[in-house]
C-alpha positions as CSV (number, residue, x, y, z in Angstrom):
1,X,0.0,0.0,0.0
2,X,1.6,3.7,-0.8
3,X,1.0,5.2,2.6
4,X,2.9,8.3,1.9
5,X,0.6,12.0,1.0
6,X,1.5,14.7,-1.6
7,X,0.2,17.5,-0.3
8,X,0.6,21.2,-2.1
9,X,0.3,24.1,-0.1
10,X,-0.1,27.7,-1.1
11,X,3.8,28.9,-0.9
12,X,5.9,29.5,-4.1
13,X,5.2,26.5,-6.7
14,X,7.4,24.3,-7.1
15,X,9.5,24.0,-10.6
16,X,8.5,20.5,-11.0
17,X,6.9,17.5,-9.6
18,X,7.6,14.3,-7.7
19,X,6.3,10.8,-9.4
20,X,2.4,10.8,-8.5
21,X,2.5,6.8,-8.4
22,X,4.2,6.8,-5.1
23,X,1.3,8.5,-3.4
24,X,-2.2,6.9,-2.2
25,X,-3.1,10.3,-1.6
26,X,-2.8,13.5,-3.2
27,X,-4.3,16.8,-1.8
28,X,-3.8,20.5,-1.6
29,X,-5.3,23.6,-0.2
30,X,-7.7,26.0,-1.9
31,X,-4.5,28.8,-2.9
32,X,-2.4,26.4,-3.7
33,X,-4.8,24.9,-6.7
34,X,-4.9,27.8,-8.5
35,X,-0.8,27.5,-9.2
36,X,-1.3,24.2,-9.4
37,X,-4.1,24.6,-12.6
38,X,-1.6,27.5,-14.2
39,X,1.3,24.6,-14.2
40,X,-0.8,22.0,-15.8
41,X,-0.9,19.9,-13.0
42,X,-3.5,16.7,-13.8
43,X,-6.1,18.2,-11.3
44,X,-8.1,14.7,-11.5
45,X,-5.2,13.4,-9.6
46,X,-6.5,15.5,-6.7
47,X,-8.2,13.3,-4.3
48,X,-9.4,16.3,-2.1
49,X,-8.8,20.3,-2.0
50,X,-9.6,22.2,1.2
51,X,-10.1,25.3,2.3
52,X,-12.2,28.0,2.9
53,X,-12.8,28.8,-0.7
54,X,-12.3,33.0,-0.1
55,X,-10.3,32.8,-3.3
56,X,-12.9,30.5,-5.5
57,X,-13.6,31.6,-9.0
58,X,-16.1,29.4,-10.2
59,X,-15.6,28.1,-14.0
60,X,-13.2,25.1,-14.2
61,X,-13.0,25.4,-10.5
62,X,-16.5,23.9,-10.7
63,X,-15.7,20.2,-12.5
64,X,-13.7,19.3,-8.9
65,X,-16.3,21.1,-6.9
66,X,-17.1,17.3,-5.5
67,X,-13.8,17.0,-3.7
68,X,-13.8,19.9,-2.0
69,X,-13.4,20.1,1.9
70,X,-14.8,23.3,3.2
71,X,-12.8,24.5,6.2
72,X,-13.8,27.3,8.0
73,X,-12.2,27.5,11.0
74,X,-10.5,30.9,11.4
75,X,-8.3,29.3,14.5
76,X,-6.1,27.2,12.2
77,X,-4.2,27.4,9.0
78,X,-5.4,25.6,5.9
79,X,-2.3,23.4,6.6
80,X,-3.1,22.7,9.9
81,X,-6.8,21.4,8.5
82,X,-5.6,19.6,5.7
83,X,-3.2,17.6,8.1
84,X,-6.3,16.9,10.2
85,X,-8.2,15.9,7.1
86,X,-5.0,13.7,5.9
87,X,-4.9,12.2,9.5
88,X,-8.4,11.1,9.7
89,X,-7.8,9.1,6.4
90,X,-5.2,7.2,7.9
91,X,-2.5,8.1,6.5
92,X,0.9,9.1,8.7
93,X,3.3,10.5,6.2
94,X,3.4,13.7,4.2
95,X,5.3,15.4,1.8
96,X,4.5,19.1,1.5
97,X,5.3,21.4,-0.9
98,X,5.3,25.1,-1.2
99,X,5.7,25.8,2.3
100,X,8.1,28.0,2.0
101,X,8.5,31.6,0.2
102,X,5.7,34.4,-0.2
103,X,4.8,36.1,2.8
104,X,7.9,34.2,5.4
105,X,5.2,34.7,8.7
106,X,3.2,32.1,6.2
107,X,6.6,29.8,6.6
108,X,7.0,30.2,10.8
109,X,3.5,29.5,10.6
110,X,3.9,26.1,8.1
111,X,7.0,25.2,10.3
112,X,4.9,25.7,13.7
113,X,2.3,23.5,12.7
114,X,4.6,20.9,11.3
115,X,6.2,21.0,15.1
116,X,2.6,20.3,16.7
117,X,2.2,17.2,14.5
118,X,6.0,15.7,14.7
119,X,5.1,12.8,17.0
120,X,2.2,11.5,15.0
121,X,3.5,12.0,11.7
122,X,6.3,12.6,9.5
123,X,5.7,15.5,7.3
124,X,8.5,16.7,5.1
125,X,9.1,19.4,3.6
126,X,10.5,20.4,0.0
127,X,11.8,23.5,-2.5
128,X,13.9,24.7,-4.3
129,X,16.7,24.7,-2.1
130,X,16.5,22.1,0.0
131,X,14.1,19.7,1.9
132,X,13.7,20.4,5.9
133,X,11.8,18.3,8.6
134,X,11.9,17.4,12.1
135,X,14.3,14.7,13.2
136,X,14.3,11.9,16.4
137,X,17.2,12.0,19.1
138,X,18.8,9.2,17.4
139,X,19.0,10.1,13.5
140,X,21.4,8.9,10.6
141,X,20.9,10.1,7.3
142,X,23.0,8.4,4.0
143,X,23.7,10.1,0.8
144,X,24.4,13.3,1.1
145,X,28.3,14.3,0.8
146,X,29.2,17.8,-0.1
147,X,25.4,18.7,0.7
148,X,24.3,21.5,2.8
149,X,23.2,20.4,6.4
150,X,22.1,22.8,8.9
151,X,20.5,22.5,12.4
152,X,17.9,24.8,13.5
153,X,17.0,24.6,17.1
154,X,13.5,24.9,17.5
155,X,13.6,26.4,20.1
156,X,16.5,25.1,21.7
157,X,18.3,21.4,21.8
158,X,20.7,19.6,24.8
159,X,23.7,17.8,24.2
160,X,23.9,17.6,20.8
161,X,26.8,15.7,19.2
162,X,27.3,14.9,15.6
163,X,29.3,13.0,12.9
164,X,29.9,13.7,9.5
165,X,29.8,16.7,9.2
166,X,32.5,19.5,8.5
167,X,31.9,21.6,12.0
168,X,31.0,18.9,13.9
169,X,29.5,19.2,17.2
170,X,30.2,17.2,21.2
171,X,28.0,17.6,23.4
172,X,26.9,21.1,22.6
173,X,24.0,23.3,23.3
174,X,21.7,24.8,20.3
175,X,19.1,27.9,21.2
176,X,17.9,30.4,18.8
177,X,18.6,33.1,21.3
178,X,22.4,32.2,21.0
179,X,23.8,29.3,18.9
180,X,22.3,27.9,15.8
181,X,23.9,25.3,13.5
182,X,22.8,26.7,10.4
183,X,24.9,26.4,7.2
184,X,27.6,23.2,7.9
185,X,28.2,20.4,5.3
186,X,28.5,17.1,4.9
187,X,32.0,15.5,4.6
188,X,30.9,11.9,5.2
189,X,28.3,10.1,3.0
190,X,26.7,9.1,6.2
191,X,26.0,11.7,8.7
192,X,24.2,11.5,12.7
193,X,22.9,13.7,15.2
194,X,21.8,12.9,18.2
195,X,20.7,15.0,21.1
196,X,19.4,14.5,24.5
197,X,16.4,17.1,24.6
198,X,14.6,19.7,22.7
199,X,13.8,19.4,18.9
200,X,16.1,20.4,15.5
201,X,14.9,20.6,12.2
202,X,17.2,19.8,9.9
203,X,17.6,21.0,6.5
204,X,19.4,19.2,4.0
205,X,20.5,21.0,0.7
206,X,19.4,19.6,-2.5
207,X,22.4,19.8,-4.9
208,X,25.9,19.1,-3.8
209,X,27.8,22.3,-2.7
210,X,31.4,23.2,-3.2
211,X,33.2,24.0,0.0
212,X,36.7,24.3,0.8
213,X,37.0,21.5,3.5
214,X,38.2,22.5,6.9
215,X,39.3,20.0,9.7
C-alpha cells in the first residue's frame, strides 16, 4: 500500500513534480490549486482540495467542486486542516510542498504546525533549495556528501553531538537566542545527530555544494 501524502500548499510553486504513483493520496489547499491549474498539474489526480474557498472563482474550478473540503475554522491554517483531514484518512506520512516563500510569517507558521504534529506523523518538507523536517534524538541520514546540512534549534536542543559533518559538534548546546547550526556540510556520505532534549529541524540542501573542507 503507498502510505505516503502529496500535499501542495499555497507557498511558491514548485518548478517540478515528484512521481504521483508513489502517493495513495494526493491533496492540496484551496491557494495552492490555483498554481497548481496555471502549471498543468493533472487536477483529476487531486483526491481532495480544502479550504475555505475566499479565493474560488467558479468556472473550471466547478468540474472538482465534488472533492472539495470546506474548512472554516478561522483558528487554524489551511495546513493545519488539511493535516487533520490527511490524518483522519489514515495516513501518517506527508510530503509538503510550497511551504516556503511568499509572505515568510506564512513559513514560521507552516513550520509551527509541522512542530505540533512531529510525534504522530512525519511530514517533510520540500523547495527549491532544499528539503527540511523534524528529526528523532537518534538520527542517521545516507547520501548526502558535499550537501548543505544545517540544524535549526527549534527552540532550543541539549547535548547535541554529531558525525559527518564539517563543523562537527560534542556535546553542545543549540538555542535560537544564541547558537544555531545553520549552514555546515556534509563531509561523510553518512551523517548523525543525536541529542538529549529539545527538537532540531534539519535542513538538507538539494544539490551538492562546493566547499573548501576545513578540519
Amino acid at each position: 500500500m503507498k502510505d505516503k501524502v502529496l500535499l501542495f500548499i499555497n507557498g511558491d510553486a514548485p518548478k517540478s513534480f515528484p512521481d504521483l504513483e508513489n502517493y495513495g493520496l494526493i491533496a492540496c489547499t484551496d491557494g495552492a490549486f490555483h498554481y497548481l491549474k496555471k502549471l498543468g498539474f493533472p487536477l483529476d489526480k487531486l483526491d481532495f482540495i480544502s479550504g475555505d474557498f475566499d479565493s474560488h472563482s467558479g468556472s473550471d474550478e466547478d468540474m472538482y467542486e465534488d472533492r472539495f473540503i470546506l474548512t472554516l475554522d478561522q483558528d487554524k491554517t489551511d495546513f493545519h486542516k488539511a493535516i487533520e483531514i490527511i490524518l483522519e484518512r489514515g495516513f501518517g506520512e506527508i510530503n509538503v510542498f510550497g511551504g516556503s516563500g511568499g509572505e515568510q510569517d506564512h513559513f514560521l507558521g507552516n513550520l509551527t504546525v509541522a512542530y505540533g504534529f512531529k510525534d504522530c506523523m512525519k511530514i517533510k518538507f520540500y523547495d527549491e533549495f532544499s528539503e527540511y523536517y523534524f528529526i528523532p534524538n537518534d538520527f542517521k541520514l545516507k547520501g548526502v556528501k558535499n550537501r548543505m546540512i544545517s540544524l535549526y534549534p527549534f527552540p532550543s536542543v541539549n547535548n547535541i553531538t554529531t558525525k559527518g559533518l564539517n563543523w562537527p559538534l560534542t556535546n553542545g548546546n543549540l538555542s535560537i537566542t544564541s547558537r544555531i547550526g545553520t549552514r555546515n556540510f556534509a563531509i561523510e556520505n553518512e551523517i548523525s545527530v543525536e541529542y538529549e532534549s529539545g527538537d532540531v529541524l534539519l535542513f538538507v540542501g538539494i544539490n551538492e555544494i562546493e566547499y573548501p573542507t576545513i578540519y
